[in-house]
C-alpha positions as CSV (number, residue, x, y, z in Angstrom):
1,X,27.8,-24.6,-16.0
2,X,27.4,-23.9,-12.5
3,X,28.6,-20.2,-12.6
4,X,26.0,-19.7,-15.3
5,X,23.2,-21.0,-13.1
6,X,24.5,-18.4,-10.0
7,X,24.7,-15.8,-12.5
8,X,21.0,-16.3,-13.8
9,X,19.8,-16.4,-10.2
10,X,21.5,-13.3,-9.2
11,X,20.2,-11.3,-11.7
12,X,16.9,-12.7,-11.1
13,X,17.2,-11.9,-7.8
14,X,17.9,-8.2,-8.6
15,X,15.2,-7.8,-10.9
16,X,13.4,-9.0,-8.1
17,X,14.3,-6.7,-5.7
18,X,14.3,-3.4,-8.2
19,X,10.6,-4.5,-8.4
20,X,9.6,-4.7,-4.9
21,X,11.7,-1.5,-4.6
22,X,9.7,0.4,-7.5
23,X,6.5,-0.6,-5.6
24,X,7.7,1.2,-2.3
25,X,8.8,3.8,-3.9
26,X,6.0,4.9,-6.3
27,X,3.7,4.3,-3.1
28,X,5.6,6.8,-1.3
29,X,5.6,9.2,-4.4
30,X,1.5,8.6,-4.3
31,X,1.5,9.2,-0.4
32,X,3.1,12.4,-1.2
33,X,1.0,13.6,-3.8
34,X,-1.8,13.5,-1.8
35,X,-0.6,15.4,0.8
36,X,0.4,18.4,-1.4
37,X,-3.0,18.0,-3.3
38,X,-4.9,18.2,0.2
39,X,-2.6,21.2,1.4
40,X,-3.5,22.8,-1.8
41,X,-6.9,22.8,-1.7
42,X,-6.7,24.0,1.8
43,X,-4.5,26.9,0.7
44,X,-6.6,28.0,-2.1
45,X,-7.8,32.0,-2.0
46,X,-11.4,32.5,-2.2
47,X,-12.1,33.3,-5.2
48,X,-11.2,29.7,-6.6
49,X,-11.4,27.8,-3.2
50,X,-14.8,25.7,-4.3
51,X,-13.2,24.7,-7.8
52,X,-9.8,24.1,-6.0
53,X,-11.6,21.8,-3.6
54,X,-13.7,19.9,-6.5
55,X,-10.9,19.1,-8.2
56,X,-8.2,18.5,-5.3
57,X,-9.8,16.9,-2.7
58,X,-11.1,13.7,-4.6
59,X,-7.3,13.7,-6.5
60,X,-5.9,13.2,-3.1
61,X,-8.4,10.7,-1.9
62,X,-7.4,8.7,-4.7
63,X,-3.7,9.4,-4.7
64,X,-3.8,8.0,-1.2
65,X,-5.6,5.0,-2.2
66,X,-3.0,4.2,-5.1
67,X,-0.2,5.1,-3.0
68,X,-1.5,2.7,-0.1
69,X,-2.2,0.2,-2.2
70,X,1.1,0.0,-3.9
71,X,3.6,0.4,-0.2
72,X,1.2,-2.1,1.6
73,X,2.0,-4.3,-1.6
74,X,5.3,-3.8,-1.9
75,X,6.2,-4.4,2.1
76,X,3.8,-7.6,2.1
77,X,6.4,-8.7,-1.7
78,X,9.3,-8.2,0.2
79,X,8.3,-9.5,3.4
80,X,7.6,-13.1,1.9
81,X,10.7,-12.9,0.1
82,X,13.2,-12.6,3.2
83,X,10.6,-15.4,5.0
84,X,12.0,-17.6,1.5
85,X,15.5,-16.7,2.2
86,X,15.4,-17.4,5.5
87,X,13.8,-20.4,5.4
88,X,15.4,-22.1,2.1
């Protein structure tokens, strides 16, 4: 009965951990997109540099919000899981 229990934590514990690890990683994905979407806009030749810029420049600023969001999130998840581990 007892390996059962382990068993059922353990995967808990992974599920757990693929979460906190899906967090970091879509925030970094995020981060990224907003970088190319700012480099783009930059980049743009001049005959489509002001619609580049309309459409580019706000996708970033809000690619970088998600992306924040989501690794500030996900470091703050897995920080207050090690301090459980630690301290139980």
């Amino acid at each position: 009965m007892s390996g059962r229990c382990c068993r059922r934590d353990e995967a808990a514990m992974r599920l757990r951990l693929r979460r906190e690890l899906m967090k970091l990683l879509s925030g970094t994905i995020l981060l990224l997109a907003a970088e190319q979407a700012f480099a783009h806009a930059q980049l743009a030749q001049f005959p489509n540099h002001d619609d580049a810029k309309a459409v580019l420049i706000p996708a970033s600023v809000v690619f970088l919000a998600l992306g924040s969001i989501l690794m500030i999130w996900g470091l703050l998840s897995e920080l207050r899981d090690k301090t459980k581990v630690t301290a139980g």
